[in-house]
C-alpha positions in Angstrom: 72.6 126.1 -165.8 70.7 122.6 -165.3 70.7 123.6 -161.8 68.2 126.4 -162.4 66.7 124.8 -165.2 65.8 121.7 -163.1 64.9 124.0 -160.1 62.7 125.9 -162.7 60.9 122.9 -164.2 60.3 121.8 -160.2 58.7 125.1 -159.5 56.3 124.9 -162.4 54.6 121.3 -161.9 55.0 121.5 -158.2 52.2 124.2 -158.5 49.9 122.3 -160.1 47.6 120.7 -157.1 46.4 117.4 -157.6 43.3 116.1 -155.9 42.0 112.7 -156.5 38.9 111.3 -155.0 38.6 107.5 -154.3 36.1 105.5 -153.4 37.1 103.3 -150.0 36.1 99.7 -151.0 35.4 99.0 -147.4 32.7 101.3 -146.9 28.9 100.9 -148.0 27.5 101.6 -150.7 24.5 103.9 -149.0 25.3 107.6 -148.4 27.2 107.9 -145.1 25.7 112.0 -144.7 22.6 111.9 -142.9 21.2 114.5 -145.2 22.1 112.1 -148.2 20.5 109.0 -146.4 17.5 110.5 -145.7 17.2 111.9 -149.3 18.0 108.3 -150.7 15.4 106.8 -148.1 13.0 108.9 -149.9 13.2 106.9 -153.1 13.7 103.3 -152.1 14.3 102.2 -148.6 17.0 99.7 -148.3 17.3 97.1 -145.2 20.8 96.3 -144.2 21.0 95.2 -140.2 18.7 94.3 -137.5 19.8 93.8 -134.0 17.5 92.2 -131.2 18.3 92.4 -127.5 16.3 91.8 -124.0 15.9 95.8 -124.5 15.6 96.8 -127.5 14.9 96.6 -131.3 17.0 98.5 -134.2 17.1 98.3 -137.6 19.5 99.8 -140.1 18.1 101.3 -143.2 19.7 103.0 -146.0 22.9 103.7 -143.0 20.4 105.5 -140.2 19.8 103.5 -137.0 16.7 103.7 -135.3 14.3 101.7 -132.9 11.0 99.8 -133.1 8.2 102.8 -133.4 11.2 105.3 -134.6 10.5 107.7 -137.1 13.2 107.6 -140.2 12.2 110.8 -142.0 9.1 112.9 -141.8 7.2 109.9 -143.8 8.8 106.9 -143.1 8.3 104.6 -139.2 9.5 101.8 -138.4 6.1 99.7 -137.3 7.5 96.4 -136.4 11.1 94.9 -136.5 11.3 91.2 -136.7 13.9 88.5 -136.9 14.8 88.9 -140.9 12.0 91.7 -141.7 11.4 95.3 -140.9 7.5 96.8 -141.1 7.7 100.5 -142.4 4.9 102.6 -143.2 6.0 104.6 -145.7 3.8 107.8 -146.9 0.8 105.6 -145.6 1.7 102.7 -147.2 3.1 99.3 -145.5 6.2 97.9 -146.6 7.9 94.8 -145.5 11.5 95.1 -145.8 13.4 91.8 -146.0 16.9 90.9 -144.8 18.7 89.0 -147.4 19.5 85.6 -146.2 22.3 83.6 -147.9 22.3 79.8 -147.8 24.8 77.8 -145.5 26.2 74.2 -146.5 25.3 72.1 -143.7 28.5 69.5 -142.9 
């Protein structure tokens, strides 16, 4: 009799799915979806990298990669990508994005 009543009581909450949806603390904060970058981008770009080789320039804003003279989105080109500072023009306004630079101790 507990048998089946045990077996019975399994059954019944093993049915129930349970889905829970964390947030990874490792990843950023910015939309990782292209579509949800570019929709964020559209509101208030955010600067988070820049890398500068012999070659080439990038910047990373709001998690989309893209070169000196790049297009982001449909109103939003990079212009000019410095050492701690991206140039956008931004629906025909200039913006100057700034890397955020946090102080060192010197020894």
């Amino acid at each position: 009799m507990f048998k089946k009543l045990f077996s019975l009581i399994v059954l019944t909450f093993s049915s129930f799915q349970i889905h829970a949806e964390f947030r990874d603390p490792t990843q950023p904060d910015y939309p990782t979806h292209v579509e949800a970058a570019i929709a964020n981008i559209e509101e208030q770009p955010r600067l988070s990298a820049i890398w500068i080789t012999s070659k080439a320039r990038w910047a990373t804003i709001n998690g989309i990669q893209a070169k000196q003279g790049q297009s982001i989105s449909a109103n939003i080109k990079i212009i000019k990508i410095s050492k701690n500072a991206v140039t956008i023009n931004q629906n025909g306004i200039i913006k100057t994005l700034q890397l955020l630079q946090r102080p060192y101790k010197s020894q």
